[in-house]
C-alpha positions as semicolon CSV with decimal commas, in nm:
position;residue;x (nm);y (nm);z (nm)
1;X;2,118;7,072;-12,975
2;X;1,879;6,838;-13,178
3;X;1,769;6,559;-12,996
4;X;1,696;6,586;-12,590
5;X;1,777;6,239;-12,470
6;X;1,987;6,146;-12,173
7;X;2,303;6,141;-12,345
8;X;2,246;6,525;-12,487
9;X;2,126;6,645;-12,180
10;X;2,387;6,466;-11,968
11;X;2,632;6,731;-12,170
12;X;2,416;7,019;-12,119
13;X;2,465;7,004;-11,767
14;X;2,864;6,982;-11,769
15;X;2,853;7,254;-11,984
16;X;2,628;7,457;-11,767
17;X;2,864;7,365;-11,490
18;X;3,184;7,498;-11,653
19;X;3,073;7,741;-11,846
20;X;2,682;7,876;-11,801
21;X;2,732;8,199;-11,977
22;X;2,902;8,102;-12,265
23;X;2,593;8,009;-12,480
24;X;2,276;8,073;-12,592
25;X;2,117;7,727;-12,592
26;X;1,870;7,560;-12,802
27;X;1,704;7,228;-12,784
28;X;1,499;7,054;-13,043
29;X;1,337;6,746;-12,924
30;X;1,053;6,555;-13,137
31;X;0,845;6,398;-12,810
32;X;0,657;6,664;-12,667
33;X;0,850;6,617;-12,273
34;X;1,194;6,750;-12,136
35;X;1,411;6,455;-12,082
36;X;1,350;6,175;-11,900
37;X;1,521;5,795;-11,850
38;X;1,466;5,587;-12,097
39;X;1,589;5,275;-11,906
40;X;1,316;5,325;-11,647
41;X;1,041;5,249;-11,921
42;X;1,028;4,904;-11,796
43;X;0,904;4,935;-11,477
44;X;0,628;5,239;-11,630
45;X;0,504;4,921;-11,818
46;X;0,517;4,690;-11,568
47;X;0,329;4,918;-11,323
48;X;0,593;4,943;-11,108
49;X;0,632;5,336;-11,145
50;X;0,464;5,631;-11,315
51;X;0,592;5,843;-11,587
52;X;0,646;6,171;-11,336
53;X;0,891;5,916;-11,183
54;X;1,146;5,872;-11,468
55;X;1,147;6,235;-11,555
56;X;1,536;6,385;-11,520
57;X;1,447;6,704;-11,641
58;X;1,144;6,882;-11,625
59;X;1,049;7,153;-11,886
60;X;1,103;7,385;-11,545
61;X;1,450;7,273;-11,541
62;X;1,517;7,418;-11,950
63;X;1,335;7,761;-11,804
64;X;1,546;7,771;-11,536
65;X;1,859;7,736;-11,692
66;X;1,757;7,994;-11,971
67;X;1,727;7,701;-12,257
68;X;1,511;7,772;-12,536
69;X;1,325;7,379;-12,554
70;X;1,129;7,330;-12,855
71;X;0,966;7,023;-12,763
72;X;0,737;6,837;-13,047
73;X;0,947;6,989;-13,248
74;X;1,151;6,773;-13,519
75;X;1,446;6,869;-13,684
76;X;1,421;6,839;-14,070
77;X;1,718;6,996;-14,253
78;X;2,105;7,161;-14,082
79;X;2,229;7,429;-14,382
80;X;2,579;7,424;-14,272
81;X;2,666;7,674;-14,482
82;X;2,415;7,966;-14,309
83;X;2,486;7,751;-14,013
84;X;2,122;7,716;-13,914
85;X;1,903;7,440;-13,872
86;X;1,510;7,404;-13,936
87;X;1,271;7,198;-13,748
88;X;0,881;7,116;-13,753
89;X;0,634;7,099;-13,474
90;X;0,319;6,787;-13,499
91;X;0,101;7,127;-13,611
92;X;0,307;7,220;-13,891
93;X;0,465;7,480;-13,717
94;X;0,843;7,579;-13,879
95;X;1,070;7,702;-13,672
96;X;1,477;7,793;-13,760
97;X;1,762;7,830;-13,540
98;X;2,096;7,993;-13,566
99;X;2,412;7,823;-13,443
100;X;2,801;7,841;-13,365
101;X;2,819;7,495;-13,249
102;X;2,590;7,246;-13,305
103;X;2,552;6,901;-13,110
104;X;2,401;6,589;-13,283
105;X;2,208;6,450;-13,003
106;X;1,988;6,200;-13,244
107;X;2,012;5,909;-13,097
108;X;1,901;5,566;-13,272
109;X;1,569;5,421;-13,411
110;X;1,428;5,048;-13,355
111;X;1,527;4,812;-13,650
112;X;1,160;4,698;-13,777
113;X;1,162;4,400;-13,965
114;X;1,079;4,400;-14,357
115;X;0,812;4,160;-14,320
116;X;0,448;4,197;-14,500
117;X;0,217;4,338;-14,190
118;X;0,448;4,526;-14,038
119;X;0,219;4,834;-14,086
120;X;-0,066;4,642;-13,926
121;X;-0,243;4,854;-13,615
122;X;-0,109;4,674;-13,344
123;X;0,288;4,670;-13,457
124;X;0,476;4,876;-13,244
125;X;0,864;4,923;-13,140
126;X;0,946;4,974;-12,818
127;X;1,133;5,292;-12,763
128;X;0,987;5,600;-12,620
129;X;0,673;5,719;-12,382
130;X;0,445;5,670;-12,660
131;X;0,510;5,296;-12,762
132;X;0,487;5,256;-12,361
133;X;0,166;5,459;-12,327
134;X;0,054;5,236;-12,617
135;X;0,155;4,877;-12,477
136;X;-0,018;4,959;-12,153
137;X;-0,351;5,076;-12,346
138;X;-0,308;4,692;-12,558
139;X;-0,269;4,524;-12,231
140;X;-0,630;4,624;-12,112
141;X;-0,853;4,544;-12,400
142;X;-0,597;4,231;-12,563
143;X;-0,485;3,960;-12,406
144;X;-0,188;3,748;-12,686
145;X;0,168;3,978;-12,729
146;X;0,449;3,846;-12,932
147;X;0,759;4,022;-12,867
148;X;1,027;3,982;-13,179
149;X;1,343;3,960;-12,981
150;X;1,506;3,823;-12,712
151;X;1,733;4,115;-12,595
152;X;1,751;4,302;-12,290
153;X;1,465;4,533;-12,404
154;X;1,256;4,266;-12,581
155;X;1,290;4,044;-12,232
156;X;1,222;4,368;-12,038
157;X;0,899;4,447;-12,286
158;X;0,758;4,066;-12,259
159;X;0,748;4,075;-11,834
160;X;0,622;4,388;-11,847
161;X;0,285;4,263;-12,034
162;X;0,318;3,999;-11,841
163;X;0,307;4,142;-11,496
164;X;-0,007;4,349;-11,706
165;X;-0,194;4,005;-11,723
166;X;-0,148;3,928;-12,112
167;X;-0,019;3,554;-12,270
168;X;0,295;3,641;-12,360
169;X;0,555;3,467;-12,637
170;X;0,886;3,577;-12,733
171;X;1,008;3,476;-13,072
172;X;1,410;3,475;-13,137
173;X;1,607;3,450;-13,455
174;X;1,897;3,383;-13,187
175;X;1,970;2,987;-13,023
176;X;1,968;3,166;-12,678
177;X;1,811;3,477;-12,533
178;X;2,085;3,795;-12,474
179;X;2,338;3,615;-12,687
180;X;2,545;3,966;-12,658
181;X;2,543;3,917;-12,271
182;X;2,533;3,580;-12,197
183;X;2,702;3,242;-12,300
184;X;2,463;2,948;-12,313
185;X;2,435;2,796;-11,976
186;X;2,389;3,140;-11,868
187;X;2,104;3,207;-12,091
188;X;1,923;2,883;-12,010
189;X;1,894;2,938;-11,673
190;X;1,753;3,335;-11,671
191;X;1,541;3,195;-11,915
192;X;1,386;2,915;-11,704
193;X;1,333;3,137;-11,403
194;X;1,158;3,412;-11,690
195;X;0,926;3,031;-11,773
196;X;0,873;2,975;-11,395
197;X;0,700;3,356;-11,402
198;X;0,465;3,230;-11,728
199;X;0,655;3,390;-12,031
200;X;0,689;3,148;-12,329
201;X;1,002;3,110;-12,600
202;X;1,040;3,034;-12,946
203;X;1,400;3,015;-13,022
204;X;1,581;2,998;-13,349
205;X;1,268;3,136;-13,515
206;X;1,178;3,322;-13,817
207;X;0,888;3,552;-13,858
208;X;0,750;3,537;-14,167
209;X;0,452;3,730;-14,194
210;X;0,218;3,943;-13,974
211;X;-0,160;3,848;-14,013
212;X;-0,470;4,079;-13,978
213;X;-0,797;3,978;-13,807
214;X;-1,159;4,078;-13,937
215;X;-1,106;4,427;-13,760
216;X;-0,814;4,478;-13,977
217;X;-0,592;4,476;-13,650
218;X;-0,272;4,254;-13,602
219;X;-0,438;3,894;-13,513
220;X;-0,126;3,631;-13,597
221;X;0,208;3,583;-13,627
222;X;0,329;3,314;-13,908
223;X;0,651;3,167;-13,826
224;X;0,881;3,091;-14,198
225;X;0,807;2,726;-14,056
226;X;0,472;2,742;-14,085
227;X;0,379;2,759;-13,706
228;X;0,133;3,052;-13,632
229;X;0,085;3,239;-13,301
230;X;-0,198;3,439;-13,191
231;X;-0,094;3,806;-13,193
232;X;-0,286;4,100;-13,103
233;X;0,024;4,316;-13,020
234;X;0,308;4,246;-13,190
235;X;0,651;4,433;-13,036
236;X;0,962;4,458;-13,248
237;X;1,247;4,478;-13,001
238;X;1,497;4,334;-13,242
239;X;1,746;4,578;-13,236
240;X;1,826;4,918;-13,289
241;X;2,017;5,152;-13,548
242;X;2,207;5,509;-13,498
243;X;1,952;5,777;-13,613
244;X;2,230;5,940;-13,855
245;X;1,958;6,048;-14,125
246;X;1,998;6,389;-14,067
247;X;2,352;6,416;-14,050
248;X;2,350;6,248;-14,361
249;X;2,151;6,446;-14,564
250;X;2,399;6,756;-14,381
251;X;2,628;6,503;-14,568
252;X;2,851;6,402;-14,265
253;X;3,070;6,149;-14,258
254;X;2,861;5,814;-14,116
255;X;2,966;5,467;-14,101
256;X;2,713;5,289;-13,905
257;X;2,736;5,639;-13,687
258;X;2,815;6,011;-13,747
259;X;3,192;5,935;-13,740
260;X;3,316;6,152;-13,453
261;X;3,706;6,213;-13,372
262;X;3,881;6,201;-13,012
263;X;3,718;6,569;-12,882
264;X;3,335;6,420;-13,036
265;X;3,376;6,694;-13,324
266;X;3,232;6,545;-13,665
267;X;3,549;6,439;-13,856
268;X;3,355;6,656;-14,169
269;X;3,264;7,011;-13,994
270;X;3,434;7,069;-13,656
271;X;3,148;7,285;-13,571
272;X;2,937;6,976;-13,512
273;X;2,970;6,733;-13,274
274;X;2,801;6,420;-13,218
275;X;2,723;6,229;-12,836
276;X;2,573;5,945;-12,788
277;X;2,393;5,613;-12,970
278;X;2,413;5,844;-13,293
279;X;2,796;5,876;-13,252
280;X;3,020;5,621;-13,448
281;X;3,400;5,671;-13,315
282;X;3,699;5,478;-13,379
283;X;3,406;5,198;-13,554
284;X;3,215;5,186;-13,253
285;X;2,863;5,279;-13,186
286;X;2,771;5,231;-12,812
287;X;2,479;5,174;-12,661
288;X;2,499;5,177;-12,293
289;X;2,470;5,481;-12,050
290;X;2,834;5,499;-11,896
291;X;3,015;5,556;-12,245
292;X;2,752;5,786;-12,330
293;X;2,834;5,988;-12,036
294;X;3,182;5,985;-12,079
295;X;3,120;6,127;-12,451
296;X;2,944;6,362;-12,265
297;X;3,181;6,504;-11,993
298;X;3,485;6,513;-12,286
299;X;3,211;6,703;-12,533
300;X;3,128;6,971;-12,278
301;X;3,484;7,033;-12,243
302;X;3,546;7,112;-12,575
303;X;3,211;7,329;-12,603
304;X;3,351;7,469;-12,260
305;X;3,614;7,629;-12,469
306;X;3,890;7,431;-12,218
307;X;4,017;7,211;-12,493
308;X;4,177;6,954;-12,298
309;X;3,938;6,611;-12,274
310;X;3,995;6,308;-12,474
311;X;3,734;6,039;-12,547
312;X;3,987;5,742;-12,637
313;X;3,675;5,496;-12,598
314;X;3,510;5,266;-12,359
315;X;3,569;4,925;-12,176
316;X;3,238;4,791;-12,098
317;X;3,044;4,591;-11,940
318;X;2,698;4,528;-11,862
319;X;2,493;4,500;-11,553
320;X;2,160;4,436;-11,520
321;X;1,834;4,343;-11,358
322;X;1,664;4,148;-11,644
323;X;1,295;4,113;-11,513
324;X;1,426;4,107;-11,126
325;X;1,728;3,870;-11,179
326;X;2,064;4,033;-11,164
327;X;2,312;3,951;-11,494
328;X;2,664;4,064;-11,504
329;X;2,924;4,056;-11,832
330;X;3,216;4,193;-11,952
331;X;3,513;4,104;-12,151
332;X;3,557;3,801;-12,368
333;X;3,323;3,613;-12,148
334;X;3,310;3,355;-12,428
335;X;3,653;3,170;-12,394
336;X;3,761;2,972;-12,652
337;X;4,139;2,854;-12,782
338;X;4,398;2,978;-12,546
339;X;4,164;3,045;-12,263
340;X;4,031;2,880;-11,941
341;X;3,699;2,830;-11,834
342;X;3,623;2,871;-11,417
343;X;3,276;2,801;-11,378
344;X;3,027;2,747;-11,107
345;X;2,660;2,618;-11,184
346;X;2,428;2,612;-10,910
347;X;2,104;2,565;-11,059
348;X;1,870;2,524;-10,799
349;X;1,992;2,851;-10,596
350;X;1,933;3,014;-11,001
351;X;2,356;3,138;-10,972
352;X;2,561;3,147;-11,268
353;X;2,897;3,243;-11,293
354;X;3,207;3,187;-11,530
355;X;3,566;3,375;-11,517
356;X;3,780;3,345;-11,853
357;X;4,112;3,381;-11,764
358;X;4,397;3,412;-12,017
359;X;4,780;3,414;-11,961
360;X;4,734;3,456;-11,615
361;X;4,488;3,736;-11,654
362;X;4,131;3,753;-11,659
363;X;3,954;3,823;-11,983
364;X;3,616;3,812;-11,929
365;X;3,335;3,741;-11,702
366;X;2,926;3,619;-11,679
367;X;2,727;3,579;-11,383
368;X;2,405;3,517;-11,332
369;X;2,160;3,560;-10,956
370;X;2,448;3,657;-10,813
371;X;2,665;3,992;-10,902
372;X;2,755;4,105;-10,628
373;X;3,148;4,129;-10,739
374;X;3,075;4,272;-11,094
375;X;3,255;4,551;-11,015
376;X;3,557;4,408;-10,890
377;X;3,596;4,171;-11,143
378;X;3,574;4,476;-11,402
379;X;3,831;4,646;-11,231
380;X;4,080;4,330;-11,278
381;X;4,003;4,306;-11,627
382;X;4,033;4,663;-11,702
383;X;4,368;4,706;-11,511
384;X;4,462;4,377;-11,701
385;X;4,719;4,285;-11,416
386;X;4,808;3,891;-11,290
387;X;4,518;3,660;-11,111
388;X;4,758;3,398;-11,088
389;X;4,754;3,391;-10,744
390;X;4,422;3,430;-10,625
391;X;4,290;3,193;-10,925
392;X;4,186;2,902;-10,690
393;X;3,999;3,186;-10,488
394;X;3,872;3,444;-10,775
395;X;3,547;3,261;-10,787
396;X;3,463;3,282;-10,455
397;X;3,454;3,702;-10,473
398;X;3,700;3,986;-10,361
399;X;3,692;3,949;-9,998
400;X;3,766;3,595;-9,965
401;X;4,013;3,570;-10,247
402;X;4,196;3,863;-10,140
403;X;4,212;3,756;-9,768
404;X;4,383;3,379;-9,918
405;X;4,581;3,580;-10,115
406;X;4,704;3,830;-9,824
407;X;4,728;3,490;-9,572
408;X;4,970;3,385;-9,844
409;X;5,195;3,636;-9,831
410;X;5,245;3,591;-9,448
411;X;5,006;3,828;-9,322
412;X;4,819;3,719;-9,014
413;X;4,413;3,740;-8,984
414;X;4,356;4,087;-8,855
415;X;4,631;4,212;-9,139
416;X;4,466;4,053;-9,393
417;X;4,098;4,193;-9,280
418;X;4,221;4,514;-9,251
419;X;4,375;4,468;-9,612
420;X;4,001;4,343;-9,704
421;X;3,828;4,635;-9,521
């Protein structure tokens, strides 16, 4: 397996549940740690937990299960025709590997932007342990961060050097922060709670240029405007791209991912197969941990030798604790011709929430403060059955609208609690 993040890992395990004996496995994985969660590098910034914490997999856990972990190690070049791939540790170190099957495991790469200072000291992504490690060392001898992006992980990045005592300013190409996740009203009210905890915005900016100081480290950011902000970190959280340089110069099929088929075999060599961010199938490239894991469970199947899982894609949705404030979204939360809007705005309580609801179904949803029925309302739109009779009640959350709903029908109380319970 190249690549030991929690989407390669996550099919490791299935496959050591269904079939432990089957393989001799081998892991290449450039950071020098067995595999830990990535989502849980927030709170390591923001002090909340340690890195022992976030560790799912310790390099006990490889010996234990009999898996050869080259860790440090980056793979450099797959010869698909001896079948064998060849990596390289930090020290120069070369070391080859045989395979049968091989799984693509690469994951993606931060998109930095093409601006002049970009290679200034002080520039980072944030991505791994490292860029953490690094932010944290920043925080205690600097005190201005600009964070490019207004994402989940830019927003995430920005409280954490906040919380670490530096003046903090996010700068966004975007007119709202999370435009994938939220709609407007949404986004202005996360982001005034984010300005009630000292975080600053610059929306529907451009960075120009990144400026050094007299040390020769980062010292300003120049906006296209003109506008300058002091900058002595400078994280680029705006956006991310499938890590498919490998499996292109394998020459595999990739189009925006390593274009997978149905069982998460490479559409060019069915000895290959592809999981996670890396993975491109039927056009789409997710990044979110459930579809991940369901690549995972139908992959480990097929390197189980049972032959019978299907990955026919993922209905998503996105749920979240952005900085301590709990967001919700799925569907076509959006709206637009043909749909209607059922909103409630409570902005002093900080609760957000808006059902889209199409030909008597509901299309999508947005909530913010207040997510408690995120799940439910997933279910409905997945199951794409009728709302039309609980719409005056949807709003209000599963128990109540179901309970109106069963009252309805003729039920008495107790029937339509026990319905509820």
């Amino acid at each position: 397996m190249v690549g030991n993040g929690m989407a390669g890992v996550k099919t490791l395990e299935e496959l050591l549940k269904h079939a432990p004996e089957r393989y001799d496995i081998t892991v290449f994985g450039a950071e020098p740690h067995g595999n830990y969660n990535r989502i849980m590098l927030s709170p390591v910034l923001a002090g909340e937990m340690s890195l022992p914490d976030i560790m799912l997999n310790d390099l006990a856990w490889y010996r234990r299960h009999g898996l050869m972990l080259h860790a440090g190690h980056t793979v450099t070049a797959i010869d698909r025709v001896r079948r064998r791939v060849r990596a390289e540790g930090k020290d120069g170190e070369v070391v080859e590997a045989a395979y049968d099957r091989l799984l693509l495991a690469t994951g993606s790469t931060p998109f930095m932007l093409p601006v002049p200072g970009r290679d200034l000291p002080g520039v980072i992504a944030y991505r791994d342990i490292a860029d953490t490690e690094a932010m944290i060392a920043a925080a205690r001898r600097h005190r201005h961060a600009v964070v490019i992006g207004a994402g989940l992980l830019g927003l995430e990045a920005a409280n954490g050097l906040a919380l670490r005592g530096m003046d903090v300013t996010v700068v966004h190409i975007g007119g709202w922060i999370m435009e994938r996740q939220l709609d407007l009203p949404a986004a202005r009210l996360l982001q005034a709670t984010l300005e009630s905890r000292g975080l600053k915005f610059r929306l529907g900016a451009h960075t120009g240029e990144l400026l050094a100081g007299a040390d020769g480290r980062v010292a300003r950011l120049r906006l296209k405007d003109g506008g300058e902000l002091p900058a002595d970190l400078v994280v680029m959280a705006a956006g991310i791209r499938p890590n498919t340089a490998l499996a292109e110069a394998a020459r595999l099929r990739c189009e925006r991912g390593v274009v997978v088929s149905d069982t998460l075999q490479t559409v060019t060599d069915p000895r290959i197969y592809a999981v996670g961010e890396c993975a491109s199938h039927r056009g789409v490239a997710y990044g979110l941990v459930a579809p991940l894991f369901e690549q995972a469970r139908v992959c480990a199947n097929h390197l189980a030798g049972f032959g019978i899982g299907c990955y026919q894609g993922s209905v998503t949705s996105t749920k979240l604790k952005v900085t301590g404030v709990d967001v919700f979204s799925a569907g076509d939360f959006m709206g637009g011709e043909g749909c209607e809007e059922v909103v409630l705005h409570d902005r002093a309580g900080g609760v957000y929430k808006k059902l889209v609801l199409k030909n008597g179904r509901l299309a999508g949803a947005v909530m913010v403060g207040d997510t408690a029925d995120g799940a439910w309302y997933f279910r409905l739109l997945r199951e794409g059955g009728s709302v039309a009779a609980m719409r005056d009640h949807l709003l209000f959350g599963q128990q109540f609208a179901e309970s109106q709903r069963a009252a309805a029908g003729g039920l008495d109380r107790a029937a339509a609690e026990a319905l509820c319970a």
